[in-house]
LUMLOKOL-262138 format. One line per field, with one value per residue (C-alpha): residue number from 1; residue in one letter; x, z, y. Coordinates in steps of 0.25 Angstrom, whole numbers, plus 5000, padded with zeros to 4 digits. Last residue first. Example, Ala and Ser with C-alpha at 12.3 -4.5 7.8 and 13.67 -1.06 7.14 Angstrom:
% residues 2
i 2 1
aa s a
xx 5055 5049
zz 5029 5031
yy 4996 4982
//
This chain:
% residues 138
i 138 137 136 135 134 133 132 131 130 129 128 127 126 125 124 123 122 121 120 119 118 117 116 115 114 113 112 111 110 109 108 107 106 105 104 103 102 101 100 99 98 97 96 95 94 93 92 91 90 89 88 87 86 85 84 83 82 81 80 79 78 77 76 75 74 73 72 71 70 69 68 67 66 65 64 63 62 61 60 59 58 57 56 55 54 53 52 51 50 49 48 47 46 45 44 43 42 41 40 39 38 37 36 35 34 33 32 31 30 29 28 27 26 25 24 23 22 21 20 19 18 17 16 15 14 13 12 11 10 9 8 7 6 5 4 3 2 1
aa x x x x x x x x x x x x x x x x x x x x x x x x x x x x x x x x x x x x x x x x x x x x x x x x x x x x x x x x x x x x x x x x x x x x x x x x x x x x x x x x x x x x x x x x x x x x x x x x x x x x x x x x x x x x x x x x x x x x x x x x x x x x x x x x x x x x x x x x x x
xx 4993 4992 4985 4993 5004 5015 5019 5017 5010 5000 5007 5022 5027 5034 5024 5014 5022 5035 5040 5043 5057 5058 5068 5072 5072 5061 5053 5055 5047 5047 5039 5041 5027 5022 5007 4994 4989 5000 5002 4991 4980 4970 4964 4950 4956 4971 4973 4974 4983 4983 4981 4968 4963 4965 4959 4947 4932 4941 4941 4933 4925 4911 4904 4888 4875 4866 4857 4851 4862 4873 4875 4889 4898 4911 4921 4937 4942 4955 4962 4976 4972 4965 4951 4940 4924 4915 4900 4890 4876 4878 4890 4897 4914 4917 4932 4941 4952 4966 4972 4986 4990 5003 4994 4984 4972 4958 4946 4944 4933 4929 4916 4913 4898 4894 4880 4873 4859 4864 4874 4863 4866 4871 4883 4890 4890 4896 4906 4909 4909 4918 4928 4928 4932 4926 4930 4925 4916 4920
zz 4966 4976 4965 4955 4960 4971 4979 4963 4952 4953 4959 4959 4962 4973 4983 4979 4978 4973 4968 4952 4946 4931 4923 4909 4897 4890 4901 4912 4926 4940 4954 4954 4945 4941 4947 4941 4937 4934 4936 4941 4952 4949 4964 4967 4977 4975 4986 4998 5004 5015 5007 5000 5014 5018 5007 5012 5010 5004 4993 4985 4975 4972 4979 4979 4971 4973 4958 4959 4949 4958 4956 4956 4967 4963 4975 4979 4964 4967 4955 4964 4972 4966 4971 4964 4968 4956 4956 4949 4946 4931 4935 4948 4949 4963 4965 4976 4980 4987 4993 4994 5009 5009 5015 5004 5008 5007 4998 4995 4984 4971 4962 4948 4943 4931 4927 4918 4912 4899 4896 4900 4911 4913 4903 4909 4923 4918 4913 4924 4931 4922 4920 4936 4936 4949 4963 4967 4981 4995
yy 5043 5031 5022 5026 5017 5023 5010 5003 5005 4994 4984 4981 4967 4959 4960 4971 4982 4982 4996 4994 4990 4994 4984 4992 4982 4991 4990 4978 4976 4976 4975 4960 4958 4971 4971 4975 4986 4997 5011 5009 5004 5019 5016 5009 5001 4998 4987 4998 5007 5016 5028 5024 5021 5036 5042 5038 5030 5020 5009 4998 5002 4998 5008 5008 5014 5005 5004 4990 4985 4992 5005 5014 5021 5020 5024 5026 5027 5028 5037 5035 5047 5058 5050 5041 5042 5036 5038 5030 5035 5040 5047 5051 5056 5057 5061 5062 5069 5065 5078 5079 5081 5072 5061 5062 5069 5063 5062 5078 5080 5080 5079 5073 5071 5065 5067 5055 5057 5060 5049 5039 5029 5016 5017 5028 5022 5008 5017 5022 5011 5004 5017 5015 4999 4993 4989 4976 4980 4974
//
């Protein structure tokens, strides 16, 4: 299995390894899958300086970076699905947007301004990442 990496550093990386005027960036879209209520989830390739970047409409997953290693292989280092499908199943957050929050909220609850807020519990006895309904599934 491959760590999965930062895209603002790949990126980045990929803006500094070659000149500004010999970089093309290229974005095209199409069809990943259906949601089950029918909504199409899309998916967009975003190329640049010889890396390529693959994220879908749903949650912000980034599902593929294909960048060089230090011989120049182009391979993925994201861990993920070929489908929608195993996106929809479940998964330990691979390559998705985690928020609203990152990290956990210990007991599912916390206070603001004195007022106690109670949070969906799910991860044990806390709240994780946003809860049943987090950024990741929207």
């Amino acid at each position: 299995m491959r760590p999965v990496y930062c895209l603002g550093f790949v990126i980045l990386l990929g803006a500094t390894m070659v000149r500004a005027e010999d970089v093309k960036t290229r974005i095209s879209k199409k069809e990943f899958g259906k949601m089950p209520d029918g909504q199409t989830v899309d998916e967009y390739t975003l190329s640049r300086g010889g890396i390529t970047v693959k994220v879908i409409t749903l949650g912000g997953i980034i599902t593929a970076i294909h960048t060089p290693d230090r011989l120049g292989r182009l391979d993925d280092i994201v861990l993920g699905f070929d489908t929608l499908e195993g996106y929809l199943k479940g998964h330990p957050y691979f390559g998705c947007i985690t928020g609203r929050y990152c990290n956990r909220i210990a007991n599912g609850k916390f206070l603001l301004e004195g007022k106690e807020y109670q949070l969906a519990k799910n991860n044990g006895p806390h709240h994780l990442h946003g809860g049943n309904v987090g950024f990741d599934k929207v």
